[in-house]
N, C-alpha and C positions, 0 to 999 in steps of 0.2 A: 611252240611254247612248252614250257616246264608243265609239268603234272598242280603245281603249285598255279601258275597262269592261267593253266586251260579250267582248273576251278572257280577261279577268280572271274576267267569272262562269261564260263555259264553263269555265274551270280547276277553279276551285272545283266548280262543280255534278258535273264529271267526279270530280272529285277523292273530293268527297261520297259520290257514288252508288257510287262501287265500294270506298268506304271500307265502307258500309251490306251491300254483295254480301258483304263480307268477314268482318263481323260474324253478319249475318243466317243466314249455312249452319251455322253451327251449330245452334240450334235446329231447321233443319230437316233436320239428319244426325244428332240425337239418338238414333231408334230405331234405323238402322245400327251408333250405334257403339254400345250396348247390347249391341247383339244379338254383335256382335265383340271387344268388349270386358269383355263380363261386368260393367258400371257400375252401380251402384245408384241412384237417385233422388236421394241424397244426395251421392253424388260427382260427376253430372250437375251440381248446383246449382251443387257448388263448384269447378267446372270457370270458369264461367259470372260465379262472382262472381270468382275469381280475374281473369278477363279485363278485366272492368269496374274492380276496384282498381288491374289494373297501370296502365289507360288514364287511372286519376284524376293518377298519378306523371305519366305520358305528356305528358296536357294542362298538367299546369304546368310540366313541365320546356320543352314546346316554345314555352309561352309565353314564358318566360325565353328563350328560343333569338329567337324572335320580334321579340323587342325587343331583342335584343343584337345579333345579324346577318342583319336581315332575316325577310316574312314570306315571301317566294316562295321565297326557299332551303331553309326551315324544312316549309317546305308538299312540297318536290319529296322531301326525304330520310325523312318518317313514311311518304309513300305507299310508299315503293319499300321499307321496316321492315315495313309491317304485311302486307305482299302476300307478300315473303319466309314472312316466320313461318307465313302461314297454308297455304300452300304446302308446310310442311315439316311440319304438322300431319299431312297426308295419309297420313305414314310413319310416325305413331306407334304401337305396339305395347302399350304400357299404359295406364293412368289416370296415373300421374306422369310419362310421356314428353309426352302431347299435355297434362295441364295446364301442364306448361310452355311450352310451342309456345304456346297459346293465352293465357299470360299474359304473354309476350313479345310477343306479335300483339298485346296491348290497349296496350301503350304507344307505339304507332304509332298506333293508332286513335284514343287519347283525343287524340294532338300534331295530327291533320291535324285537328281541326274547330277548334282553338284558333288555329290560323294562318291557315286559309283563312277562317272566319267572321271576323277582323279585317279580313281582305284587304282580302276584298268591301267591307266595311264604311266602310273606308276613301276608297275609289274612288268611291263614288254620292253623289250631295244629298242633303242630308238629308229632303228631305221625300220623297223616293223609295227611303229605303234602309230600311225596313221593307219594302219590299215583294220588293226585291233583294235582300237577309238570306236571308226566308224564302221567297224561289224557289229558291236553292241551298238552304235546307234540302229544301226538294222532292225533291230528288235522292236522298232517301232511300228514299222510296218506286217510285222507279226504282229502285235497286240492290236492294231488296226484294224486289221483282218477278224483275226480270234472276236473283235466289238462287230464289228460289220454281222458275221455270221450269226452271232448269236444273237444280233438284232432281228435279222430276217428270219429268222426262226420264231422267237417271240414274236413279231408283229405276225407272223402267218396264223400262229394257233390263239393268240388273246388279242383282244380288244385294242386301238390304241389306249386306250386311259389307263390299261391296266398292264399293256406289256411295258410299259418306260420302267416301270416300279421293279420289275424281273430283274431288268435290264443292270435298272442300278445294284438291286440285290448281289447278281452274280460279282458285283463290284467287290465281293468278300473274298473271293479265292486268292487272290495276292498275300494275305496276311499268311498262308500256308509257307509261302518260300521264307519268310523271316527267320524262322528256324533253322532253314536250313543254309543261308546267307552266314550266318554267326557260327554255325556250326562246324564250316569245312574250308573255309578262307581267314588269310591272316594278313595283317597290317604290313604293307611294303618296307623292303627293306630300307629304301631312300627316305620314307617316312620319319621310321623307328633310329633312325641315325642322326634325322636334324633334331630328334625332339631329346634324343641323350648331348647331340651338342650343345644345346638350347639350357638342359638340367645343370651338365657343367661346367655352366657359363656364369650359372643362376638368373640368366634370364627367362621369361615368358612372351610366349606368342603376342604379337602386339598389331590386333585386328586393323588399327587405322593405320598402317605402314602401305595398305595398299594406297591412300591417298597422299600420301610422302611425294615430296619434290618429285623425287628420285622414279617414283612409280604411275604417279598419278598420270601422265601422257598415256602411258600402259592401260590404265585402267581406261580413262576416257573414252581411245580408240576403238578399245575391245568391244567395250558398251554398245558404242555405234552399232557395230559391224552386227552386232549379237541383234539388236532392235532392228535392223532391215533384213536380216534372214526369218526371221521370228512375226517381224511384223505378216510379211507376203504372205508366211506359211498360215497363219493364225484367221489372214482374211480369207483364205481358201477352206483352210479346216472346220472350221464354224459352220460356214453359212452355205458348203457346196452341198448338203446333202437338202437341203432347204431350197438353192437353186436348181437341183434336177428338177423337184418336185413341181416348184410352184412356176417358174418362169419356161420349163423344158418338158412340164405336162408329165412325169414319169411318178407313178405310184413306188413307196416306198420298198417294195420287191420288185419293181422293174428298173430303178434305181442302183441294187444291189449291183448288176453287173457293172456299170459307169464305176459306180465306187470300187470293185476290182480290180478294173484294168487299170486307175491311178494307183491302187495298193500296187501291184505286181510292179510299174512302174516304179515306184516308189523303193519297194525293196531293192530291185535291181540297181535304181539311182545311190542307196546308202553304198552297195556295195563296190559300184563303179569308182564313186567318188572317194571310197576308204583305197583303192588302189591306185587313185589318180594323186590324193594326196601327200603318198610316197612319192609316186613318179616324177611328177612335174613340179609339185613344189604345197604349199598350204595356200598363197596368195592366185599362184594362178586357177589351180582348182576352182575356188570362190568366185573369179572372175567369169570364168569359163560358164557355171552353172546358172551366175548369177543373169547371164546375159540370156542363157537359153530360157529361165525361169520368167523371164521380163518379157520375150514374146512370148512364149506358150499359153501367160494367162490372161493377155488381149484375145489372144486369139482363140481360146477357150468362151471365155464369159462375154464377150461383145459381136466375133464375127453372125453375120445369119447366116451357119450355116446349117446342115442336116445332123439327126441323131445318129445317124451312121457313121459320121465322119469324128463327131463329138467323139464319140466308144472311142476312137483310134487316136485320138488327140489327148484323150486320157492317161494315155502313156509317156509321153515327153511331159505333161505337165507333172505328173507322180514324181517321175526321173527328174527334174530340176528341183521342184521347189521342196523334195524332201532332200536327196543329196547331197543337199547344199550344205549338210550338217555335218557329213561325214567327218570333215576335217577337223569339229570346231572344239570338239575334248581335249582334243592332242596341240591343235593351234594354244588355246588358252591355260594349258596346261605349263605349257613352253613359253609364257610368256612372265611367269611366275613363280619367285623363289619358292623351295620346298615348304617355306615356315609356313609361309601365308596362303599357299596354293589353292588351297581350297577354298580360304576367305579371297580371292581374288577371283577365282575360276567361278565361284558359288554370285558373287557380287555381279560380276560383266552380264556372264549370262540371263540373271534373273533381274536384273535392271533391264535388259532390253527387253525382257519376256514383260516387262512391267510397262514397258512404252507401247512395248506390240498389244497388249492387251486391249487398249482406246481403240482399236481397227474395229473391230465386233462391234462394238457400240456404234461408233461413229458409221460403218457398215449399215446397222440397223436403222441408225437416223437417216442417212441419205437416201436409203434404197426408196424411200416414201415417196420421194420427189425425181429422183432420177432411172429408180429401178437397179433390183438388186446388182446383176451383172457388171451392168456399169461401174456401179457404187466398188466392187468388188475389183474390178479393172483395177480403176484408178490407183486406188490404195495398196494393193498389193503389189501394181506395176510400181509405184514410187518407193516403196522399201526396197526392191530387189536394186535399181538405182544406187540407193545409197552404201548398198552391200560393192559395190563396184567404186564406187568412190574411197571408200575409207581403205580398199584393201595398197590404193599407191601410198597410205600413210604408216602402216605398218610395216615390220622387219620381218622376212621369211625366216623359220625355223626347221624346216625341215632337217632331221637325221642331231636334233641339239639331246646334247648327254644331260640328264639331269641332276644335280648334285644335290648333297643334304647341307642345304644352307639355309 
């Protein structure tokens, strides 16, 4: 990359990662707040999906924001929104004070991957920008990590009632990179091209184009595909740090390693998958991941088997059901003129983020009766499903030039 690039992807990747830190501590401040909050399983869920629906609103509004005034503006004001709210989460005192905090936090989270996943996008070649997509998806798995740690640290030296609240707090350090997001990265040039062709045309970006004759198959498809990666990941990321604990008997620091070996997984999977999506294509990547992601988490959450074997299965489930992302900046990026790109990339995404959200809940409803695993099987085994299906109805793009149109 250019000197201009490589600043552009540490923005993003920075951006990413502490968007994911910000997300991520919830789940793993679930049994504190419980335990402080008197929460039920069900109001847990809908804590959870609440967060995920506000960020579906999130990501399209900032895609629209994206394509109206810029991606790097749009990128500096979700970080500095979702770092606030989770920051203020920390001071909640009931289940209707911090689901709001947390549903106001998700509309920052869903806007910062809709603007920085175009960024990036943007900026690289195309035959390199599969791979540069999903290195800053990578970053998830760092901000994962960076949450995990600093959970198990807070829980070893405070209380649970009183480490969740830390937890949330550190949720403030993201608003630091804002500054520096705005301050040393500049608007793409394919950007800045369609929006002067766009001036002397005299026309204006015209948000509902993504639903046009012409688009709207586009948009549908994506939707899909976006809601069964999202869905699988979403019923795993919630509710596994919850499943070590209660159904797999592990204290939340005997837990911490389970949740490593799927991070370390996990990272490796963005990375594989950022190289496999050059290689082999965008559609078969999805496929490929999609199938491994579909038994890893039967056989994770349902087989009896031992915690030994668990640790070591923890890695192929990390590697599919996060991977599976690598492609999906640069897929959706590609599948959307410059004008609207954002409002299109910002929409798919965070609509399916808004379908995948109902898993947590409906998670927490079933586990009553079937048991969490189960519950967790099911559901996540049928989004991975439908991630395989939708990929025969779409067009590969790999190595497509993008213009400012």
């Amino acid at each position: 990359m250019t000197a201009k690039g490589r600043r552009t992807f540490w923005a993003c990747f920075t951006g990413y990662g502490l968007d994911a830190f910000d997300v991520q501590i919830y789940s793993l401040a679930i049994t504190g707040i419980v335990a402080a909050l008197a929460l039920t399983n069900q109001q847990v869920g809908i804590i959870a999906t609440s967060t995920l629906l506000a960020s579906a609103f999130g990501g399209w509004f900032a895609g629209i924001l994206a394509d109206r005034f810029g991606r790097v503006r749009t990128l500096q004001i979700t970080v500095v929104w979702f770092a606030a709210f989770t920051f203020l989460s920390g001071f909640a005192q009931n289940f209707e004070q911090l689901l709001l905090c947390r549903a106001l936090m998700g509309l920052g989270f869903g806007g910062e991957w809709s603007a920085g996943a175009v960024l990036m996008a943007e900026v690289i070649a195309p035959k390199h920008r599969g791979k540069a997509v999903g290195f800053v998806q990578s970053a998830w798995a760092v901000g994962w990590a960076f949450a995990v740690l600093v959970s198990t640290v807070l829980f070893s030296y405070f209380p649970p009632e009183m480490a969740w609240r830390w937890l949330f707090w550190f949720g403030l350090l993201p608003a630091a990179a804002a500054a520096v997001i705005r301050r040393f990265i500049d608007e793409p040039e394919v950007y800045v091209q369609s929006q002067e062709k766009l001036k002397a045309a005299g026309d204006t970006v015209k948000i509902s184009e993504i639903f046009s004759p012409s688009i709207l198959r586009t948009t549908v498809l994506c939707s899909i595909l976006t809601t069964g990666a999202q869905g699988g990941y979403y019923a795993l990321g919630t509710w596994l740090p919850s499943f070590l604990k209660n159904e797999r008997g592990l204290s939340v620091i005997g837990s911490g390693g389970y949740l490593a070996v799927i991070i370390v997984g996990s990272f490796v999977g963005y990375l594989s998958g950022a190289y496999l999506a050059d290689l082999i294509g965008r559609r078969n990547k999805f496929r490929l991941f999609a199938i491994g992601a579909f038994v890893t988490v039967i056989a994770y959450t349902s087989l009896p088997i031992p915690n030994s074997l668990m640790l070591i299965l923890g890695f192929p489930l990390g590697f599919f059901s996060s991977g599976i992302f690598a492609a999906m900046g640069a897929f959706l990026t590609e599948n959307f003129p410059t004008r609207i790109r954002a409002a299109g990339q910002g929409f798919t995404y965070n609509f399916g983020r808004g379908i995948a959200a109902l898993n947590p809940t409906l998670i927490g409803i079933a586990a009553a009766t079937m048991g969490l695993g189960r519950a967790i099987a099911i559901l996540a085994a049928g989004s991975y499903a439908l991630v395989l299906i939708v990929t025969f109805l779409l067009p590969e793009t790999r190595g497509k030039e993008l213009q400012a149109d």
